[in-house]
C-alpha positions as CSV (number, residue, x, y, z in Angstrom):
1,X,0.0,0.0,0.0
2,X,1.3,3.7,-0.2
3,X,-0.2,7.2,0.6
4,X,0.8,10.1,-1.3
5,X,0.8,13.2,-0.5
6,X,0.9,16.2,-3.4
7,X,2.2,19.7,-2.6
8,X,3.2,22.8,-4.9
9,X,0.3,24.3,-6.1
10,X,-0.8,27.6,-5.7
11,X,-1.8,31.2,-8.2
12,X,-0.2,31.8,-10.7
13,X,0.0,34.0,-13.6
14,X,-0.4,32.4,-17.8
15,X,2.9,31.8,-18.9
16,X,4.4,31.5,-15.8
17,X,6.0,27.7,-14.7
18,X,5.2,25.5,-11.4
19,X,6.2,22.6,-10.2
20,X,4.1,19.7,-8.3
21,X,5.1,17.2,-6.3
22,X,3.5,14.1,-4.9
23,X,5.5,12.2,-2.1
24,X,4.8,8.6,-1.3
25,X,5.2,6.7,1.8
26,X,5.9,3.1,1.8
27,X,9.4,1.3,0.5
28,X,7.7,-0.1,-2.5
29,X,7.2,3.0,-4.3
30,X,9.7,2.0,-6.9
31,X,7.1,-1.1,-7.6
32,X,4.2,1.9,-8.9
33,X,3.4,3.2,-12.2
34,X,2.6,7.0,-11.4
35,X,0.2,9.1,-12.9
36,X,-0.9,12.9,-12.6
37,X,-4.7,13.8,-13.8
38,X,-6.5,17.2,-13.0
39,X,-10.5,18.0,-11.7
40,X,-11.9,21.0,-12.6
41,X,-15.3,22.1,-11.5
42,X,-18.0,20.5,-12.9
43,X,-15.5,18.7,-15.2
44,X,-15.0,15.3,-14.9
45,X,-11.0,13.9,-13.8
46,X,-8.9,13.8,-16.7
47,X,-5.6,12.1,-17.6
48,X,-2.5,14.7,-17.4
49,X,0.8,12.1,-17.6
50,X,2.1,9.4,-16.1
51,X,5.4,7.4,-16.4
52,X,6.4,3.9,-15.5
53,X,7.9,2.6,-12.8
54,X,11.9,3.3,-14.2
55,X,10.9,6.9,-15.2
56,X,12.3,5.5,-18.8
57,X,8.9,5.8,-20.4
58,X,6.4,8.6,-20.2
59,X,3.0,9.8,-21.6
60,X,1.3,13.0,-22.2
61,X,-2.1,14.6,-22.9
62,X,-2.1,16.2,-26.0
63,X,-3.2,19.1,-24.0
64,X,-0.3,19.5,-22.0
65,X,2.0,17.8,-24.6
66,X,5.2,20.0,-25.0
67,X,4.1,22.0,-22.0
68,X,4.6,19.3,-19.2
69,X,7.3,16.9,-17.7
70,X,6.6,14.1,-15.4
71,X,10.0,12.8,-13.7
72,X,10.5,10.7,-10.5
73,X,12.9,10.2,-8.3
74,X,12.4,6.5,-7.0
75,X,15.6,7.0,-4.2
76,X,13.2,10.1,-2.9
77,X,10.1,8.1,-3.3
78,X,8.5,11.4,-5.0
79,X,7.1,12.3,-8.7
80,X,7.3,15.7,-10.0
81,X,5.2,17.5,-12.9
82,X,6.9,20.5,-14.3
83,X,4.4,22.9,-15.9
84,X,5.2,25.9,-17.7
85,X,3.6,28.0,-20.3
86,X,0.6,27.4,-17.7
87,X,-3.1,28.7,-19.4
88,X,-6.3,29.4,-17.9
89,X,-7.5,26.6,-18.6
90,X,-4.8,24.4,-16.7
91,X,-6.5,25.7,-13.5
92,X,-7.7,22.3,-11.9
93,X,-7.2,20.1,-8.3
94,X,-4.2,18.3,-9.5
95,X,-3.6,14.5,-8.2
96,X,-1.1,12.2,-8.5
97,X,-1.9,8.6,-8.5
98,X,0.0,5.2,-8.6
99,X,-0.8,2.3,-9.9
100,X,0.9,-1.5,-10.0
101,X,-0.6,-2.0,-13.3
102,X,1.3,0.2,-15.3
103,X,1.4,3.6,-17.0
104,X,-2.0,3.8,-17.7
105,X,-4.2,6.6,-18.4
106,X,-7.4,5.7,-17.3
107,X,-8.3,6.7,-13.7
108,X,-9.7,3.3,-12.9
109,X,-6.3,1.8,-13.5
110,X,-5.0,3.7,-10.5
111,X,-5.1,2.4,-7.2
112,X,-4.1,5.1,-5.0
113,X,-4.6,8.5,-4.6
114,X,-3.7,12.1,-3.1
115,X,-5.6,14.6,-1.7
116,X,-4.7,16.9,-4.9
117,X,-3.8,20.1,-4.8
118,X,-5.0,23.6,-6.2
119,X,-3.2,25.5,-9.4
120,X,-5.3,28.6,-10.4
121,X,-3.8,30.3,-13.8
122,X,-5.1,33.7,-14.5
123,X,-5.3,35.8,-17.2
């Protein structure tokens, strides 16, 4: 089992960058597929990235494609997303999400979740 906890978010302006992070407890966080996906109101969750359990292989919304990085850093049991040239319409709750199926981007494949946490992008 692992808990994760995401952290990072906040206000910011379009155009400008942010970074998330999403910490994991447990020793087997190596063993997860990770995945980000975004909520925003009256929206349903959609896929953002995710990347397997090496970090060798990642996947992208078209959306955010060129925009976003996923990375992870198995020895700090954490996964980053790296937004920049953030937009209006990347204002969502962010989560990130692991699963011990693989890189997947459906939210059912996901076992485990965060708690999210908030970017706003104004205008």
């Amino acid at each position: 089992q692992v808990q994760l906890v995401e952290s990072g978010g906040g206000l910011v302006q379009a155009g400008d960058s942010l970074r998330l992070s999403c910490a994991a407890s447990g020793r087997t966080f190596s063993s997860y597929a990770m995945g980000w996906f975004r909520q925003a109101p009256g929206k349903e969750r959609e896929f953002v990235a995710s990347i397997s359990t090496s970090g060798r292989s990642t996947y992208f919304a078209d959306s955010v494609k060129g925009r976003f990085t996923i990375s992870r850093d198995n020895a700090k049991n954490t996964v980053y997303l790296e937004m920049s040239s953030l937009k209006p319409e990347d204002t969502a709750v962010y989560y990130c999400a692991a699963s011990n199926r693989g890189y997947y981007t459906q939210p059912h494949e996901y076992g485990y979740w965060g708690q999210g946490t908030q970017v706003t992008v104004s205008s």
